[in-house]
C-alpha positions as a Python dict, from the first residue, in 0.01 Angstrom:
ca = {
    (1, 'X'): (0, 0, 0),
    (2, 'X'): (249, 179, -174),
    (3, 'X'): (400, 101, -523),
    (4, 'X'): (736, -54, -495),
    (5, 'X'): (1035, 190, -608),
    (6, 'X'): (1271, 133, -913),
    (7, 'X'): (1532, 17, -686),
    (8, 'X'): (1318, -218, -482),
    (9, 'X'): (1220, -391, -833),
    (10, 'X'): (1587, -409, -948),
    (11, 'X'): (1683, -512, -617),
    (12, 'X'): (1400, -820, -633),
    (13, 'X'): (1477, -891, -990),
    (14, 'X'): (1123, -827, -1116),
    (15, 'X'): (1212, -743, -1464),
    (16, 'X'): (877, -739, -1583),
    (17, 'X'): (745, -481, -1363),
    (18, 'X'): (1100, -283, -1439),
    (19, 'X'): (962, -282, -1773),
    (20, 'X'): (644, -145, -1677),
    (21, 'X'): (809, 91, -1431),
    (22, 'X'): (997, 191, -1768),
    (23, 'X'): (688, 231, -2003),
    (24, 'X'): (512, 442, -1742),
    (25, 'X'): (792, 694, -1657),
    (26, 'X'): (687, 1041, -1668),
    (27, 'X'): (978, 1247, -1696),
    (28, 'X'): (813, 1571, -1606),
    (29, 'X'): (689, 1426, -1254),
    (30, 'X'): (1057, 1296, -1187),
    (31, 'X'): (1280, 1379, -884),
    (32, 'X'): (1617, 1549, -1048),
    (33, 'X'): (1937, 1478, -958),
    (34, 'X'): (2310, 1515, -987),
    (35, 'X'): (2446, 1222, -1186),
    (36, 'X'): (2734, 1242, -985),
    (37, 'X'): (2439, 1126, -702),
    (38, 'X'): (2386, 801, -884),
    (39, 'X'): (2732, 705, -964),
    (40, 'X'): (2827, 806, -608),
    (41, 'X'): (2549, 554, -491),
    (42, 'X'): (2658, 283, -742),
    (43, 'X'): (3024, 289, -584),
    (44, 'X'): (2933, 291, -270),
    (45, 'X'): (2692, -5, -297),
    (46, 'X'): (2983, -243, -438),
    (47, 'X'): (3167, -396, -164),
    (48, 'X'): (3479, -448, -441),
    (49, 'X'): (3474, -72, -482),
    (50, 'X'): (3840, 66, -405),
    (51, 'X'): (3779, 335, -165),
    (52, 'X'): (3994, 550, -371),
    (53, 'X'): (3679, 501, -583),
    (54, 'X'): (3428, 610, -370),
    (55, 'X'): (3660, 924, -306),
    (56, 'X'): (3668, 1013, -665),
    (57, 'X'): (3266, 1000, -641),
    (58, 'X'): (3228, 1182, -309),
    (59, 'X'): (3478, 1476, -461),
    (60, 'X'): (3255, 1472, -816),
    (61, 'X'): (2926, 1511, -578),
    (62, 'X'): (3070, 1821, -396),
    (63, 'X'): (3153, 1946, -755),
    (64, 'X'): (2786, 1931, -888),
    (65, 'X'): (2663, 2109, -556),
    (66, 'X'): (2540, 1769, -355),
    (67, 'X'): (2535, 1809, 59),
    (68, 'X'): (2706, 1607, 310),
    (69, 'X'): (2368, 1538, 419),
    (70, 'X'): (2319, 1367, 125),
    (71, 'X'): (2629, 1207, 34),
    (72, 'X'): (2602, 1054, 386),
    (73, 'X'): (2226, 902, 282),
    (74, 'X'): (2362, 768, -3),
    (75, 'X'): (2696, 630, 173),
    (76, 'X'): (2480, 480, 496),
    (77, 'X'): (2695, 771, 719),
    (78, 'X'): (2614, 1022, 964),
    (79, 'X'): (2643, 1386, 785),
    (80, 'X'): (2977, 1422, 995),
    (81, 'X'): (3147, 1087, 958),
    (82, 'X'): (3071, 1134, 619),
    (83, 'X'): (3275, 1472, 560),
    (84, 'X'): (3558, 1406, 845),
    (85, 'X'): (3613, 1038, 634),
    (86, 'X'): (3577, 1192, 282),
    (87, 'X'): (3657, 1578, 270),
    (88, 'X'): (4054, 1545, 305),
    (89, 'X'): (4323, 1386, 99),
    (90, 'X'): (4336, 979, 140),
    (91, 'X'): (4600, 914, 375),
    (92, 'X'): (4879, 692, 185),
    (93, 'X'): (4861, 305, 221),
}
């Protein structure tokens, strides 16, 4: 059995084992990534965000070098619909 992930212990509100999660991190072993990655995921995971929002995110993830691949993971998109949603100007409402 695997141990659960950060998110998965937010997600259940275990705040105990957060804490643990916490006191055991071990920066040197950790994956690295953009911090435009995170916010981009934290927009995207609020149904109130303003998709203007999410824009702004997607545009400061291209900046920092992160793939469509990736942005797509993060927004629950194909690679494609992805880039043909996010990669041009938002079309006026």
């Amino acid at each position: 059995m695997t141990e659960p992930s950060i998110d998965e212990l937010i997600d259940n509100e275990d705040w105990d084992a957060v804490a643990r999660w916490c006191e055991n991190f071990d920066a040197e072993r950790a994956v690295r990534r953009p911090i435009s990655d995170w916010w981009l995921r934290c927009a995207a995971s609020d149904p109130e965000s303003p998709d203007e929002l999410v824009r702004t995110k997607v545009g400061a993830a291209r900046a920092d070098g992160v793939s469509w691949q990736r942005i797509g993971e993060l927004l629950g998109l194909p690679e494609a619909e992805a880039q043909q949603r996010y990669d041009s100007p938002a079309e006026p409402s």
